[in-house]
N, C-alpha and C positions, 0 to 999 in steps of 0.2 A: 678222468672224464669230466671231473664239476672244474676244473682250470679253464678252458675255451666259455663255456658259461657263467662264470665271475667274470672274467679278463668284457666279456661281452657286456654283462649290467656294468661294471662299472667304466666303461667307455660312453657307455649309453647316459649312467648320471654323470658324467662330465660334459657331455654333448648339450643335454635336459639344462645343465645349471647354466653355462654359454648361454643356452639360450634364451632362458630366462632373462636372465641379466641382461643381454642385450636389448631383450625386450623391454626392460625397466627402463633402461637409459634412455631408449628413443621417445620412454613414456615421460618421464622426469623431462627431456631438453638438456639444452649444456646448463652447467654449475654456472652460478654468478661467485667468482673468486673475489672478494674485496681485494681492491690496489692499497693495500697498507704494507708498510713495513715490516709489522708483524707477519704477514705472512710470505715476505719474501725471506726472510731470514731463517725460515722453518728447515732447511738446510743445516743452518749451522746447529738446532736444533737437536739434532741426531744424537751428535757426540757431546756438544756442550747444552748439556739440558738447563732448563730456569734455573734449578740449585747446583748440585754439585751428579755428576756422572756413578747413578748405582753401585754400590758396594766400597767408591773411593776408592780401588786400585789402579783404576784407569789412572792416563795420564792427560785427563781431560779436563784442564782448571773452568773452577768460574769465569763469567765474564759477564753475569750482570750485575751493573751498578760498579766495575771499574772505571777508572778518570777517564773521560773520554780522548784525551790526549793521549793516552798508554797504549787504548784500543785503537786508535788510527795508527799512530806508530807501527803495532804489530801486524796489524791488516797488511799496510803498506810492505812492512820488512817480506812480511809471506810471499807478496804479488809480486816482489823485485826480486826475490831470491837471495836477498839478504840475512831470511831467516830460511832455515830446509826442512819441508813438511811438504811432503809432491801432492795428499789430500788438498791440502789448504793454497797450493799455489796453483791447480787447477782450478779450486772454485772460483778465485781475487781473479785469475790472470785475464780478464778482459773489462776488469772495474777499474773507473776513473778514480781521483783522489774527494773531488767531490761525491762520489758515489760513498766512498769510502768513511768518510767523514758520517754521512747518514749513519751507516750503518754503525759507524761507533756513537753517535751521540744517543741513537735508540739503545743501545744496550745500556747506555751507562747511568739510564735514567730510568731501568729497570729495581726495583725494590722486591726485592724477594728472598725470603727467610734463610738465613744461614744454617749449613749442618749442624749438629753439635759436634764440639772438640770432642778429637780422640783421644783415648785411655794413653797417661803418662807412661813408657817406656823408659825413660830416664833415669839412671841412676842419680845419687843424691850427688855425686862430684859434675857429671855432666849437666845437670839444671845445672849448677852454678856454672861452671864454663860458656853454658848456653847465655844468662840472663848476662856474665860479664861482656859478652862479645856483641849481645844487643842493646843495653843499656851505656857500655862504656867502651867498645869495640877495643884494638891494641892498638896504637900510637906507636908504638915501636916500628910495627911492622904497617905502616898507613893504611890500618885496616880501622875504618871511621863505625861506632858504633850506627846499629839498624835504624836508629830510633831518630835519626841526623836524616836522613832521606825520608824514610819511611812513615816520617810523624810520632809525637812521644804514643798516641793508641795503639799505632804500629796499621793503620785504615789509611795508608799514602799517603801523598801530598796531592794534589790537583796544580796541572793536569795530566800530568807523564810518568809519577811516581806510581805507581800499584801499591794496595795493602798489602800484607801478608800474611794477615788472619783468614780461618775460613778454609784454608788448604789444604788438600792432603800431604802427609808427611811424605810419601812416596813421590808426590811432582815436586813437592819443594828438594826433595834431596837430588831428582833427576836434574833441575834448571840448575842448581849448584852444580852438579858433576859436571854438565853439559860447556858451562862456561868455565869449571878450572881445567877440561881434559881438551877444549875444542869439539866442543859434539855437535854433529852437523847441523842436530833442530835449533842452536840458537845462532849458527853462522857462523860468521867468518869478521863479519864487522868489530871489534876494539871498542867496548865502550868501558865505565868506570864498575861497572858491575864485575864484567872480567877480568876486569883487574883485581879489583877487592878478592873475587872468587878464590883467585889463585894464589892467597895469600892464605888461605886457610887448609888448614890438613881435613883428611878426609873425617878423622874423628870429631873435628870441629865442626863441620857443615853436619853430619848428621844428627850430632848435639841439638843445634841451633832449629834443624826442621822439626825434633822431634818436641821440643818443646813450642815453639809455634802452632803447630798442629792440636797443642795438649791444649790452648788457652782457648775460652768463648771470647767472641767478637762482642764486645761494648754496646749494649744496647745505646742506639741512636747515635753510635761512633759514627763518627762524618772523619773526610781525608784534612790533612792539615792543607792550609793555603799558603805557607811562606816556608819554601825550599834555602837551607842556610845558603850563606854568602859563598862561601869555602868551597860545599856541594856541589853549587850552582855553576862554580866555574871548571869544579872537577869533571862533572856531569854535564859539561857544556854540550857533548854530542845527543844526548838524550833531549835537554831541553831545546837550543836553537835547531835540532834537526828534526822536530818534530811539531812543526807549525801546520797548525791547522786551516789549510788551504781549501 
């Protein structure tokens, strides 16, 4: 018998808070929303927060205060389909390259405190496996140590290189799978990253994330600004194909 007379108050304060509110808003007027960048970007927002994505297990990297070349690069790969994330190629797919450009140069000129590095997992044979393949990569197999691209801090090169501190272990070992298996979130496009990837066995890639992930980012580390020769020409898709337009 008390069911019809709950189910009824509380229809009734849903009705009461409606209309409340409604009465608020017409009291208030519309919002004055600032036309900042800031706040158009509050979108991306969601998933990629100012530091790093709650708990780290997500597969939601940073993305502020990367090379702003890196971040138009990826912008663009999304909105073309170059890169496969159907989130991310709904949001780009009716943004210009000038739009795009914005919106990397605002992230990348964001400053905002890094996680702290996670707890070493690594056995004492994998640190060393890890540190040899970033420090002095295999030459046998023209697998170029990290530290050749990536800057000797391992905080990128400027403008298309990304750091690789700051990460979780879990996306670093996902963008490694992704490019030695073909996984669809990093496409289909051939660049020198994919290639390196797929020179490395699986025990080797997760070596290398999990030690990266173990290390704190260098206070006041900055990316490096000269990409070697070698690199340069290796990585030639990365760099000439990523002109900031």
């Amino acid at each position: 018998m008390r069911r019809p007379v709950f189910i009824t108050l509380f229809l009734f304060g849903i009705y009461s808070g409606l209309a409340n509110a409604s009465g608020l808003a017409a009291t208030m007027g519309p919002v004055d929303v600032p036309d900042t960048m800031a706040e158009r970007v509050k979108p991306c927002i969601v998933c990629h927060d100012l530091e790093d994505k709650k708990g780290r297990g997500d597969y939601y990297p940073r993305i502020a205060g990367k090379p702003e070349g890196y971040l138009f690069n990826q912008l663009r790969n999304f909105r073309d389909g170059q890169r496969y994330y159907r989130p991310m190629a709904l949001l780009l797919s009716n943004m210009t390259d000038s739009y795009l450009v914005e919106m990397a140069a605002y992230f990348s000129t964001l400053k905002q405190p890094y996680p702290p590095p996670e707890r070493m997992v690594s056995s004492p044979a994998e640190i060393r496996l890890a540190q040899k393949l970033i420090n002095q990569g295999d030459p046998t197999r023209k697998i170029p140590a990290c530290t050749e691209c990536h800057g000797k801090e391992l905080m990128g090169t400027a403008p298309f290189i990304p750091g690789l501190l700051g990460l979780p272990r879990v996306y670093m070992v996902a963008q490694l799978g992704a490019w030695r298996n073909g996984g669809l979130i990093r496409g289909q496009t051939a660049d020198c990253m994919s290639e390196i990837a797929k020179q490395l066995t699986t025990e080797e890639a997760n070596a290398v994330a999990a030690w990266l992930a173990a290390q704190p980012v260098p206070q006041n580390g900055s990316p490096a600004t000269v990409l070697p020769i070698e690199m340069a020409k290796r990585c030639e898709s990365i760099v000439h194909g990523g002109s900031l337009r």
